[in-house]
Z-matrix of the N, CA and C atoms (Angstrom, degrees):
N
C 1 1.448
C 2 1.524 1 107.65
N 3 1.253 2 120.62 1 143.96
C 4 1.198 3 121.26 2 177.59
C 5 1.850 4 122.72 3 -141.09
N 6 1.370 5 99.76 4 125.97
C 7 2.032 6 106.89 5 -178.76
C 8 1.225 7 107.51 6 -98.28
N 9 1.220 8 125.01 7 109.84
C 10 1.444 9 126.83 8 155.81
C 11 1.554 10 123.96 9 -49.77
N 12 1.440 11 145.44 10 74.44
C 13 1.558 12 141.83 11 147.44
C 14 0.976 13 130.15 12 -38.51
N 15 1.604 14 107.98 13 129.96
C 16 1.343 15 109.66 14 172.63
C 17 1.177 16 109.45 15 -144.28
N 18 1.390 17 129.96 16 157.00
C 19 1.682 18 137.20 17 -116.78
C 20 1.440 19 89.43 18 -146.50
N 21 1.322 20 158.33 19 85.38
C 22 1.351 21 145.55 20 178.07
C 23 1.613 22 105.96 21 -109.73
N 24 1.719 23 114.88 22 136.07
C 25 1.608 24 132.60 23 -178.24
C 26 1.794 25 101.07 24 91.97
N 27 1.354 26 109.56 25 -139.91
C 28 1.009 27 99.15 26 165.85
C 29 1.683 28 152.58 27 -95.32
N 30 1.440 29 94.86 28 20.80
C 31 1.304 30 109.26 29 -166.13
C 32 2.139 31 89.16 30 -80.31
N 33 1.255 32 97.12 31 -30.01
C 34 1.500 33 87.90 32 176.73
C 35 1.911 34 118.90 33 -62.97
N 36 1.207 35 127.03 34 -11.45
C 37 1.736 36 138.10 35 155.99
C 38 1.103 37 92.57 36 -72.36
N 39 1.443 38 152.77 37 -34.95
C 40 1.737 39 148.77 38 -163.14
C 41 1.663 40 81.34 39 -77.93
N 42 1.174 41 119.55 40 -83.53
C 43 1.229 42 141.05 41 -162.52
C 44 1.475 43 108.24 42 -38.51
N 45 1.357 44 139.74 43 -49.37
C 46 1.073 45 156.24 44 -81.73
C 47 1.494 46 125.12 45 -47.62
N 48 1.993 47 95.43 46 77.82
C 49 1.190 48 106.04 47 162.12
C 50 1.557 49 87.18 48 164.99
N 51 1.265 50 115.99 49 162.40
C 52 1.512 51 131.28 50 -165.67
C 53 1.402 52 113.74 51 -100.86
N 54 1.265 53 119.60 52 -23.59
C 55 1.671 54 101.76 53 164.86
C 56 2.309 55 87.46 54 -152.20
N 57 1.628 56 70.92 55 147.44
C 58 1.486 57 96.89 56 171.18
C 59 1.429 58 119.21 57 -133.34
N 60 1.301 59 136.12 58 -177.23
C 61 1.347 60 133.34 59 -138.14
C 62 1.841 61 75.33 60 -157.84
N 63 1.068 62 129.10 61 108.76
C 64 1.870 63 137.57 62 151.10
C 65 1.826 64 96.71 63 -97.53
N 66 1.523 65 87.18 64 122.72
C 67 1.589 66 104.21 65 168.02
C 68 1.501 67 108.57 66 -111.49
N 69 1.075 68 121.15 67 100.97
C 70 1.618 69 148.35 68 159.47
C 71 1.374 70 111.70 69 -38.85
N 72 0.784 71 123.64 70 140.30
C 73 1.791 72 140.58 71 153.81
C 74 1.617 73 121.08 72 -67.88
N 75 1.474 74 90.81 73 -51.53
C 76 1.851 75 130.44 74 -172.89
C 77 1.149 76 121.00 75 -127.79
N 78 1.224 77 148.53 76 -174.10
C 79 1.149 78 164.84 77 156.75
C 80 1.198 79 101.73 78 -78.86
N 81 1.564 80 119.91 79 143.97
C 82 1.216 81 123.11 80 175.72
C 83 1.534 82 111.93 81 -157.61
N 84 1.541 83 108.69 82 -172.01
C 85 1.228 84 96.18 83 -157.20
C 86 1.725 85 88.76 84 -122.03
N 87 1.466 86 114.44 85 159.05
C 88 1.284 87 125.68 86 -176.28
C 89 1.646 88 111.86 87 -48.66
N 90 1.514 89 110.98 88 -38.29
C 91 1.737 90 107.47 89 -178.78
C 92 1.789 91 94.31 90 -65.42
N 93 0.991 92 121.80 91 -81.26
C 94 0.885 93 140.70 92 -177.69
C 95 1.815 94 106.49 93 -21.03
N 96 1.216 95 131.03 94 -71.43
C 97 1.719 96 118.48 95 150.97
C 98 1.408 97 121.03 96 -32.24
N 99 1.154 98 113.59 97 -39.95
C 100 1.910 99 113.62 98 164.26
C 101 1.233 100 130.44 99 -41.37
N 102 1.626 101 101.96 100 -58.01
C 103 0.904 102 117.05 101 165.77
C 104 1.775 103 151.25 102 -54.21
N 105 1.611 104 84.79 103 -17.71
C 106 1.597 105 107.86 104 -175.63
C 107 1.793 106 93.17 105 -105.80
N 108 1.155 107 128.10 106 -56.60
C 109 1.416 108 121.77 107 146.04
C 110 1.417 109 117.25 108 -10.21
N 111 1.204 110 127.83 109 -57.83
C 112 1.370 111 119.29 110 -164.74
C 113 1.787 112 94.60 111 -90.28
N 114 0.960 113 97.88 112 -48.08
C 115 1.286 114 80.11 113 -176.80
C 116 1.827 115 128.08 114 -65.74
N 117 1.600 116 123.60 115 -13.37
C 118 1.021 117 116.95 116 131.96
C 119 1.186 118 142.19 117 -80.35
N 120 0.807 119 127.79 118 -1.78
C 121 1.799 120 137.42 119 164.89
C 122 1.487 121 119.34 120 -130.94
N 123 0.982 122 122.19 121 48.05
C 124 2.029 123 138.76 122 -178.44
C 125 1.758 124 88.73 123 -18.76
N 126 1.040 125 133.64 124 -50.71
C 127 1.439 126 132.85 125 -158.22
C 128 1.817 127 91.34 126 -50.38
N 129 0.903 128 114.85 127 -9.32
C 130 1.754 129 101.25 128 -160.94
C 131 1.626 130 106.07 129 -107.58
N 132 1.168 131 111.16 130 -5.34
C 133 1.358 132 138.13 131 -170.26
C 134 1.895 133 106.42 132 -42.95
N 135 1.219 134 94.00 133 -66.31
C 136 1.616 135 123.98 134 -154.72
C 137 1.666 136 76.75 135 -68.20
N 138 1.182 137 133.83 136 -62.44
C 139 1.529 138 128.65 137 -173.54
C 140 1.493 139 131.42 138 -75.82
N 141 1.615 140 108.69 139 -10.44
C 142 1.358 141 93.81 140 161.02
C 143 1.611 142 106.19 141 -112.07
N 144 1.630 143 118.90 142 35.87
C 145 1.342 144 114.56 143 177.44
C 146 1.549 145 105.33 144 -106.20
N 147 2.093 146 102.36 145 2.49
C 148 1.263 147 112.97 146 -156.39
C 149 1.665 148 91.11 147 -138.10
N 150 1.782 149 113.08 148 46.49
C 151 1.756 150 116.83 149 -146.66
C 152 1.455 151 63.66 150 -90.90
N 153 1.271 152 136.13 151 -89.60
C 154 1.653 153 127.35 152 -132.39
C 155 1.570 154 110.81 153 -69.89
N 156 1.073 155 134.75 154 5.21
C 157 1.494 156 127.18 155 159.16
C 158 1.862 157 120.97 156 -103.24
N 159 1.400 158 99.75 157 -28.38
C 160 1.278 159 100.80 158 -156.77
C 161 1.873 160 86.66 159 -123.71
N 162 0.819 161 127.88 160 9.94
C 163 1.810 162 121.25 161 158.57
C 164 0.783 163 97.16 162 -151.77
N 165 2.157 164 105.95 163 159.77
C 166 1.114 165 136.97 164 178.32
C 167 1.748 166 100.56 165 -103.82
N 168 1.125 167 122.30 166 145.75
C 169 1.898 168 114.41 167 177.43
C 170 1.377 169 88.61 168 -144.67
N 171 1.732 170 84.57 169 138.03
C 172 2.132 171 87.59 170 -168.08
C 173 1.498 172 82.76 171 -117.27
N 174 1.231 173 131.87 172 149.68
C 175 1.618 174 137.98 173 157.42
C 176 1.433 175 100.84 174 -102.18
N 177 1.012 176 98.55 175 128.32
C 178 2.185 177 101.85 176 177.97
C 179 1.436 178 117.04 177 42.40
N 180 1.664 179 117.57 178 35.85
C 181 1.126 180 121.03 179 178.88
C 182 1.332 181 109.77 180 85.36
N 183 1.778 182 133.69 181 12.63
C 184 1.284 183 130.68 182 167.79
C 185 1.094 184 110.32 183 -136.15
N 186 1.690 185 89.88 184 144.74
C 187 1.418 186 110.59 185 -172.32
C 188 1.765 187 108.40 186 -59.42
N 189 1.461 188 113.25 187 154.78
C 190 1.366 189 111.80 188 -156.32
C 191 1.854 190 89.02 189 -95.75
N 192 1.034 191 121.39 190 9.78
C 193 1.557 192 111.76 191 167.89
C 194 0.838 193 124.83 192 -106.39
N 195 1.543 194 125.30 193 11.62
C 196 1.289 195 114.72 194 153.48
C 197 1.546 196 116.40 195 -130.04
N 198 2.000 197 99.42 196 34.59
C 199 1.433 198 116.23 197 164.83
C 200 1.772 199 96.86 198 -100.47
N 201 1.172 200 111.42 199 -108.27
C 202 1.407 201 114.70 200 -165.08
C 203 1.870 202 102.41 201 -149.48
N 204 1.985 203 103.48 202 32.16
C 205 1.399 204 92.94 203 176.21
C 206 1.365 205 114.91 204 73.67
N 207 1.455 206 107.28 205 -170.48
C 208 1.435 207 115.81 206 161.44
C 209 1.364 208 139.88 207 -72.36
N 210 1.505 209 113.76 208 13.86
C 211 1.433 210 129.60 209 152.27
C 212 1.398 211 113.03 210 -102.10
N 213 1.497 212 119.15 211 11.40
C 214 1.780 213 104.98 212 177.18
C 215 1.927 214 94.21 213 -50.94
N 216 1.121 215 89.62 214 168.97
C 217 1.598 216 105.57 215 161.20
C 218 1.376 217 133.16 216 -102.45
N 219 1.434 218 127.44 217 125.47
C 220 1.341 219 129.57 218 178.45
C 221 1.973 220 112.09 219 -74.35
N 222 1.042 221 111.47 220 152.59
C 223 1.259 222 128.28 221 162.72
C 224 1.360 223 130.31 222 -149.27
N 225 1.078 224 136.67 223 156.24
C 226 1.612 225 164.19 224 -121.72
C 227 2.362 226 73.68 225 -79.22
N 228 0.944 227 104.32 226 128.77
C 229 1.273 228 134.10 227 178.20
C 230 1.613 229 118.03 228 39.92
N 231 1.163 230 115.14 229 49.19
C 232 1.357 231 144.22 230 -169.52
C 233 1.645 232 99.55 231 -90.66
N 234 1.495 233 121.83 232 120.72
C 235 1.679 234 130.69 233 158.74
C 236 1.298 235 96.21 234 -77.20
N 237 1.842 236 103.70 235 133.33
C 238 1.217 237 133.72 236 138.43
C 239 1.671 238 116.00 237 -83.02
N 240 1.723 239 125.93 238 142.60
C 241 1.468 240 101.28 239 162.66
C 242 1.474 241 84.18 240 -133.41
N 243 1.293 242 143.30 241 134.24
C 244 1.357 243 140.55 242 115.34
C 245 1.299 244 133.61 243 -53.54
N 246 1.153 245 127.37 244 124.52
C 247 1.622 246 139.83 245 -149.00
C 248 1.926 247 90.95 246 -141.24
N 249 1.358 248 105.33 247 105.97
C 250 1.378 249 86.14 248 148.96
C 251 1.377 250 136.48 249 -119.80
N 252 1.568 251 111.92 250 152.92
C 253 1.498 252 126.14 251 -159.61
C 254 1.316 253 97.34 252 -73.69
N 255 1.587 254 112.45 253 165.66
C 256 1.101 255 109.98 254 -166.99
C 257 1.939 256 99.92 255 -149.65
N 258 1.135 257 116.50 256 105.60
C 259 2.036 258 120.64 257 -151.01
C 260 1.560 259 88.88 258 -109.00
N 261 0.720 260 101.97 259 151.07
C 262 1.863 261 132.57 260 176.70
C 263 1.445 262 131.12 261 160.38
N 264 1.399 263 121.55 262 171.85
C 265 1.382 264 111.56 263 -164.29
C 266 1.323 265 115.53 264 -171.17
C-alpha cells in the first residue's frame, strides 16, 4: 500500500523534501504514519507533537476534523498534506 506526503512551509526543511511516497504493509492510521515519520526524520518531532494547534493535515483534500483526527485511516493511494499554521497578533 502506498501514501503519498507532502510537507508544505517549513515543515518541508523538517522533512527534507516536499513529497514522499510511505509504502505500507497494512492500512493504517494517520497517528500511526506520524509516528514512523518521526522516527525517520526526528526533525519533525517537535511539530507533529504540536499537530492539533500548530498544523492543519488534509487527507484527500479534507480537513482531518471532520474525518476521525489522527486515527482517520490511510489506504492504498491516499494524500497526506501537512500545512503548518502559523498564530500571532
Amino acid at each position: 500500500m502506498a501514501v503519498t506526503v507532502k510537507f508544505v512551509g517549513s515543515l518541508r526543511a523538517y522533512a527534507g523534501k516536499s513529497t514522499l511516497t510511505l509504502e505500507l504493509k497494512k492500512t493504517a492510521s494517520l497517528r500511526k504514519i506520524m509516528e514512523t515519520m518521526v522516527r525517520e526524520k526526528p526533525k519533525l518531532k517537535a511539530s507533529f507533537n504540536n499537530a492539533r494547534a500548530g498544523m492543519l493535515i488534509l487527507v484527500n483534500g479534507k480537513e482531518t476534523s471532520v474525518l476521525k483526527g489522527l486515527d482517520t485511516g490511510l489506504n492504498d493511494g491516499d494524500e497526506v498534506v501537512f500545512v503548518p499554521v502559523v498564530h500571532g497578533g
